[in-house]
VEXSE-339837 format. One line per field, with one value per residue (C-alpha): x negated, y negated, z; residue number from 0; residue in three letters. Coordinates in pm, whole numbers. Layout:
! VEXSE-339837
x	(X	...) $
y	(Y	...) $
z	(Z	...) $
resi	(NUM	...) $
resn	(ALA	...) $
This chain:
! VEXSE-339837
x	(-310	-170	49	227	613	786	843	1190	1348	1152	813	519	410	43	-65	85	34	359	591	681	867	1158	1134	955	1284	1520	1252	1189	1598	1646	1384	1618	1941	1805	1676	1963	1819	1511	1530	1713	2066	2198	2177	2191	2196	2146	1850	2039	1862	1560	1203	906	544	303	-34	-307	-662	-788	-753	-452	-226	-13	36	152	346	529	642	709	933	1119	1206	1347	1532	1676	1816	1519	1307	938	648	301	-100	-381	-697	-940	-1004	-580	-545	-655	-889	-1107	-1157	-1186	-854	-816	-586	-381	-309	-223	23	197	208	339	559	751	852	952	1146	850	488	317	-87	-371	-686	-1131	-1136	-1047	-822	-757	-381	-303	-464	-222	67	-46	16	339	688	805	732	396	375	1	-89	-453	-734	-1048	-1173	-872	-538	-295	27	291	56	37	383	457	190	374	717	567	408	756	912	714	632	1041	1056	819	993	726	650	447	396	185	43	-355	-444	-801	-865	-1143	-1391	-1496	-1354	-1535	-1407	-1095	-847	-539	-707	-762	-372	-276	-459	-309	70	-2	-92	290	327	239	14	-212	-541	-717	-1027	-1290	-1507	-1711	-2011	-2351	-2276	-1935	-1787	-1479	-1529	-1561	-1237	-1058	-1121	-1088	-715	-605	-797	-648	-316	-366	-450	-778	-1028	-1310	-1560	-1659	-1986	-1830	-1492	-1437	-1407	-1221	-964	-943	-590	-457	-119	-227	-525	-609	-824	-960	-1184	-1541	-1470	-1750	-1665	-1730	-2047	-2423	-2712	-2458	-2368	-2729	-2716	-2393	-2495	-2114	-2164	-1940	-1610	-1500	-1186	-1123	-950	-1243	-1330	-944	-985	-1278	-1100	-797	-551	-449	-82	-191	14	-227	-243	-474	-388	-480	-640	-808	-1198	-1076	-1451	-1682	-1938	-1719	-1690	-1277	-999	-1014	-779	-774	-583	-271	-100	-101	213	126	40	242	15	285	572	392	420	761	815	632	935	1181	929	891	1195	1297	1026	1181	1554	1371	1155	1477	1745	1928	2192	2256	2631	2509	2330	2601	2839	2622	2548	2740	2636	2449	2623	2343	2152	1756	1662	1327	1332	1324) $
y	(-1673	-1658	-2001	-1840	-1862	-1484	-1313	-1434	-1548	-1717	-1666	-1478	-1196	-1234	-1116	-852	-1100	-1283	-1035	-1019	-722	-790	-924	-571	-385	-549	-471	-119	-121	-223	35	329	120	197	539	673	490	504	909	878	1004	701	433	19	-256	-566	-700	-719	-967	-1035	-1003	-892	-1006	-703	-852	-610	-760	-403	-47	123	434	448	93	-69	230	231	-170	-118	197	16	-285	-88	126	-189	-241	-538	-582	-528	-695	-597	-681	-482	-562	-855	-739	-836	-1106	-1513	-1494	-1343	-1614	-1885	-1948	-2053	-1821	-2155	-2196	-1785	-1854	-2128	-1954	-1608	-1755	-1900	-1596	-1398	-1410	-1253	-1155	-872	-933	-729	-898	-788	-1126	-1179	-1449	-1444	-1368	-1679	-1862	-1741	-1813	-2182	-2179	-2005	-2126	-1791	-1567	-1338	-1001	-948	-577	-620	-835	-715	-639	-845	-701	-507	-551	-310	-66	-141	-154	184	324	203	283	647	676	590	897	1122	1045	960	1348	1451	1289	1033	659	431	243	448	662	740	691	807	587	778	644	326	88	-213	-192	-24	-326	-122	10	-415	-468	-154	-261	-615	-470	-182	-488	-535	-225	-185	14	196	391	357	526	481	647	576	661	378	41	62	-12	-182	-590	-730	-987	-700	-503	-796	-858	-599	-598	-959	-819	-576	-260	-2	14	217	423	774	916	1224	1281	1569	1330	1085	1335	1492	1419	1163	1143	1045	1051	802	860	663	684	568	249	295	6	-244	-151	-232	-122	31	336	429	360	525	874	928	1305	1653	1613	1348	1542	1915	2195	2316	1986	1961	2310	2199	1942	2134	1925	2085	1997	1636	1385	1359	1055	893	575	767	787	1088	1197	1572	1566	1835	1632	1302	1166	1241	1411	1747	1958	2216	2032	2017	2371	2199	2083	1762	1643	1319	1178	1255	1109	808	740	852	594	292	343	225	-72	-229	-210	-396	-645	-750	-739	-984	-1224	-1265	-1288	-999	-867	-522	-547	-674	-373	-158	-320	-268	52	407	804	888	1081	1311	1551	1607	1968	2187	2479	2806) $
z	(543	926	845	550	621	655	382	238	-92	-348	-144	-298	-66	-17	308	559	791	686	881	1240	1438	1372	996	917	1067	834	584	663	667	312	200	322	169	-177	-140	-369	-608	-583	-565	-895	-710	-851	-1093	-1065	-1247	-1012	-1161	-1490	-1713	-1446	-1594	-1441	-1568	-1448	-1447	-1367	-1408	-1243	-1332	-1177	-1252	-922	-781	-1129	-1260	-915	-920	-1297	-1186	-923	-1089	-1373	-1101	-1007	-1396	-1445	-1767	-1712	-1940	-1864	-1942	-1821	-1782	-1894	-2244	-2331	-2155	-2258	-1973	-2167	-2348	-2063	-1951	-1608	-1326	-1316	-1664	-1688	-1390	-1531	-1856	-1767	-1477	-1761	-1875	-1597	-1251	-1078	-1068	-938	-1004	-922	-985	-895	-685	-322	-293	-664	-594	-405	-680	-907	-632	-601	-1058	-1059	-1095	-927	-643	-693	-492	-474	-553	-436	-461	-451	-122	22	109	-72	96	-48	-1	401	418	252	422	777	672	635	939	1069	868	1003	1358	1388	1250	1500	1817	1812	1737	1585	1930	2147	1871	1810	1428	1288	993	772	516	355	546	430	118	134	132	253	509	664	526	702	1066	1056	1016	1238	1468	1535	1693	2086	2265	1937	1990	1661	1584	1314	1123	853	685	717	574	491	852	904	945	1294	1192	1102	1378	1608	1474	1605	1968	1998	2025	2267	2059	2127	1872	1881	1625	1624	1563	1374	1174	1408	1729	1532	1435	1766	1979	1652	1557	1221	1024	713	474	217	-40	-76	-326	-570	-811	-566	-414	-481	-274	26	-185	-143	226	294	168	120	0	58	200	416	559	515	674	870	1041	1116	1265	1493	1599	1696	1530	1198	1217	1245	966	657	469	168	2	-377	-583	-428	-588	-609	-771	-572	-327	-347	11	-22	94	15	-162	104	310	30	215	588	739	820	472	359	95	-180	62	68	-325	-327	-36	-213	-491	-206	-60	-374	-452	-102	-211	-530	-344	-109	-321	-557	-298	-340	-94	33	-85	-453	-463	-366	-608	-899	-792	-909	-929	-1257	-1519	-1616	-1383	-1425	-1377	-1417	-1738	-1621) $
resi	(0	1	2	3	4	5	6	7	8	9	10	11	12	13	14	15	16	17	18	19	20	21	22	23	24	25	26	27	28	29	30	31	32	33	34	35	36	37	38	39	40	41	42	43	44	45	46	47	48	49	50	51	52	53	54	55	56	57	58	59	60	61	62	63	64	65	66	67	68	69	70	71	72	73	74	75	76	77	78	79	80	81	82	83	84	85	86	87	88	89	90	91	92	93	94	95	96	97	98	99	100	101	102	103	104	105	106	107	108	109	110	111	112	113	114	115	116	117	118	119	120	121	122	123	124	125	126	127	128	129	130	131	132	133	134	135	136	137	138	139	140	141	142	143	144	145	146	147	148	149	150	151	152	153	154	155	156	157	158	159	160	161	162	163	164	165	166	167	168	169	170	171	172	173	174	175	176	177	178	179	180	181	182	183	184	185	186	187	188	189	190	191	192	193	194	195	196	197	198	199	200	201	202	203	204	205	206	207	208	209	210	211	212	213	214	215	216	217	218	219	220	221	222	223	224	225	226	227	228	229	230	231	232	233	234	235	236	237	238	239	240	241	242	243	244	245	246	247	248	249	250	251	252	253	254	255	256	257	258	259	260	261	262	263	264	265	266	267	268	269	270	271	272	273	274	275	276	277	278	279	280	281	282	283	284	285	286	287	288	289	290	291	292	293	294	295	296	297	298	299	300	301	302	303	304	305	306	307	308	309	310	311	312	313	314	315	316	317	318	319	320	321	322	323	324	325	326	327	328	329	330	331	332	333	334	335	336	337	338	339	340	341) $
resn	(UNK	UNK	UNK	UNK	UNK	UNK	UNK	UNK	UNK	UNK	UNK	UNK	UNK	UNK	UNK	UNK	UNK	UNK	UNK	UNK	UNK	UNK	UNK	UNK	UNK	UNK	UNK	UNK	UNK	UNK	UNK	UNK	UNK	UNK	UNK	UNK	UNK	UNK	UNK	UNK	UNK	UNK	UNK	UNK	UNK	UNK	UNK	UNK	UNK	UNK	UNK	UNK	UNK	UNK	UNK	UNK	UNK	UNK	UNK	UNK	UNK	UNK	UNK	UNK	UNK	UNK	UNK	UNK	UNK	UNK	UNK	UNK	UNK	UNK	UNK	UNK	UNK	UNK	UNK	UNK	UNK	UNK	UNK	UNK	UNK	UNK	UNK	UNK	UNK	UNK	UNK	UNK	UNK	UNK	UNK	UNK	UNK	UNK	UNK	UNK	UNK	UNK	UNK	UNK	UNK	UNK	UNK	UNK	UNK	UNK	UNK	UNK	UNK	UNK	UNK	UNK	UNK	UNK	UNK	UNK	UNK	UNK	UNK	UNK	UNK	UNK	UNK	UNK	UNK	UNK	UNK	UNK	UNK	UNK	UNK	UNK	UNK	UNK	UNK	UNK	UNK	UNK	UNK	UNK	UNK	UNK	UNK	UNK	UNK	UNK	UNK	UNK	UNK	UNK	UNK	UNK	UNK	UNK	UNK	UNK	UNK	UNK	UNK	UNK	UNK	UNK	UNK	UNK	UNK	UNK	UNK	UNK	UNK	UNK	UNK	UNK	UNK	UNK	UNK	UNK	UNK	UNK	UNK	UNK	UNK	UNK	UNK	UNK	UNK	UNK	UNK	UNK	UNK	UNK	UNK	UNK	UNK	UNK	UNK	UNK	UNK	UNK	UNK	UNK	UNK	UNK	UNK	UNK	UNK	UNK	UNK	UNK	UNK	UNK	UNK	UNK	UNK	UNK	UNK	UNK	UNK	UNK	UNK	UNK	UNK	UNK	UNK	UNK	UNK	UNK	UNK	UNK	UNK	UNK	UNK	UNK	UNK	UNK	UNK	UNK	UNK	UNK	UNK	UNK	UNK	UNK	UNK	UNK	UNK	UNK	UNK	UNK	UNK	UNK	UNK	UNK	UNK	UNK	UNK	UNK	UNK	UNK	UNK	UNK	UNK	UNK	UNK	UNK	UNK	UNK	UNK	UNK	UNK	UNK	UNK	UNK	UNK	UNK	UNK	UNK	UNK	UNK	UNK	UNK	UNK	UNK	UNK	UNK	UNK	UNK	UNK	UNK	UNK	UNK	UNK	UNK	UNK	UNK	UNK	UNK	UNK	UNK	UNK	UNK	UNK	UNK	UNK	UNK	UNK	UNK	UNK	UNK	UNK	UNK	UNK	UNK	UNK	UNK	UNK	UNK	UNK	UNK	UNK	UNK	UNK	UNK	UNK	UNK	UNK	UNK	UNK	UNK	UNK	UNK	UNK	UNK	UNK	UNK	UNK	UNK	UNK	UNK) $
């Protein structure tokens, strides 16, 4: 997907790799341009009219409930199908008959769909521009992009930079498709030290891994999750992707805790920028994040789905053409004022 054009009006965002340097700045630029509204301080209406057909083919809480959220926040209309069993595909019908279809009744798609490559299928169908919220073991590209835009927060908090940093990435990583989507946009930066870990059969792919070493990056794997996390900036961790395995689960003996507070002790690096992609296995003994980890300084797992509010909403401003000064004439201070009970 290298000789997709850059992300821009009417284009379907299908791969991280569709954004340079500087396209991700102005990117990364309109995401903090509709904060106020995506933090609710605010209300606007310039997607007045515009539909959005939510397609998810796949289970998801976070990912489709965020898009859905920001395209309301934007004053859009939002229709939605989930999952195989309510949807004509269940009865035979082809990706590019759905496309054509459901393209006819909206001004953009987000689709999330079991199949690698499934998304672009849909792309090739459509009449409008399709955001790709995962596919399969392929990419999921909002997610890299909030994930970066993140890291930016908080090493910009810290006096520190993406370029230059070392970043542990944790856990299945042959699966884990924002984990490859993360590496190729992390890819832009200069000068990273990124180190691996991962349990027996589920190591990152050699292309992926070779991405980023072809731009001038360090990549190397850890025996231990202590040496990976030792001296990072960051640390990623990702959870062991259970629906799309077969014999590796066996192999991988992905058991206890991948990261806790105690290996981050070890390691002497327990003010170190925590982050998970979520869902997190809070279940005891599976291969996750643990929730002893929630108290430390450094954690930014809950930052990063308040951030993916303000990167989707920069994606639909982009696919649809949507100017910063459109949004800040449709844009005024909310009457009401949300507050906890006592």
């Amino acid at each position: 997907m290298t000789d997709l054009p850059l992300f821009e009006q009417g284009r379907h965002l299908l791969s991280v790799a569709q954004f340079d340097r500087p396209t991700l700045a102005r990117f990364f630029g309109l995401a903090d341009a509709v904060g106020p509204i995506a933090q609710r301080q605010a209300v606007c209406t310039v997607l007045d009219g515009a539909m959005l057909g939510s397609l998810f083919f796949e289970p998801s809480t976070r990912t489709r409930l965020s898009f859905e959220s920001a395209f309301l926040r934007l004053g859009g209309e939002v229709t939605t199908t989930t999952g195989f069993t309510f949807s004509s595909m269940a009865k035979g019908e082809s990706i590019a008959d759905t496309a054509r279809v459901v393209s006819g009744y909206s001004d953009v798609l987000v689709v999330r769909h079991p199949d690698e490559g499934s998304v672009a299928q849909f792309a090739a169908a459509s009449t409008v521009p399709v955001v790709n919220a995962g596919d399969g073991a392929g990419e999921h590209p909002s997610q890299a992009l909030l994930d970066v835009y993140t890291m930016e927060k908080e090493l910009g908090a810290r006096g520190k930079t993406v370029d230059g940093c070392h970043i542990a990435i944790l856990g299945d990583l042959k699966y884990g498709r924002t984990v490859h989507s993360l590496i190729k946009l992390l890819s832009l930066y200069e000068h990273l030290t990124v180190t691996l870990f991962s349990p027996p059969s589920l190591e990152l792919p050699a292309a992926v891994a070779g991405y980023a070493v072809e731009r001038g990056h360090r990549v190397a794997e850890a025996d231990t999750v202590v040496d990976a996390v030792r001296g990072a900036d960051v640390v990623y961790a990702t959870r062991v992707q259970r629906e799309r395995m077969t014999e590796e689960l066996a192999q991988a003996n992905a058991r206890g805790d991948l990261l806790n507070r105690a290996m981050l002790r070890e390691a002497g690096n327990e003010e170190v920028v925590i982050m998970h992609p979520l869902p997190r296995d809070s279940r005891s003994d599976s291969f996750d994040l643990s929730t002893d980890v929630d108290a430390l300084p450094g954690l930014a797992i809950f930052k990063q789905t308040d951030n993916g509010l303000n990167v989707r909403m920069a994606i639909f401003l982009t696919a649809l053409g949507v100017s910063t000064e459109a949004v800040r004439l449709t844009t005024k201070q909310r009457p009401w004022k949300a507050t906890l009970r006592d």
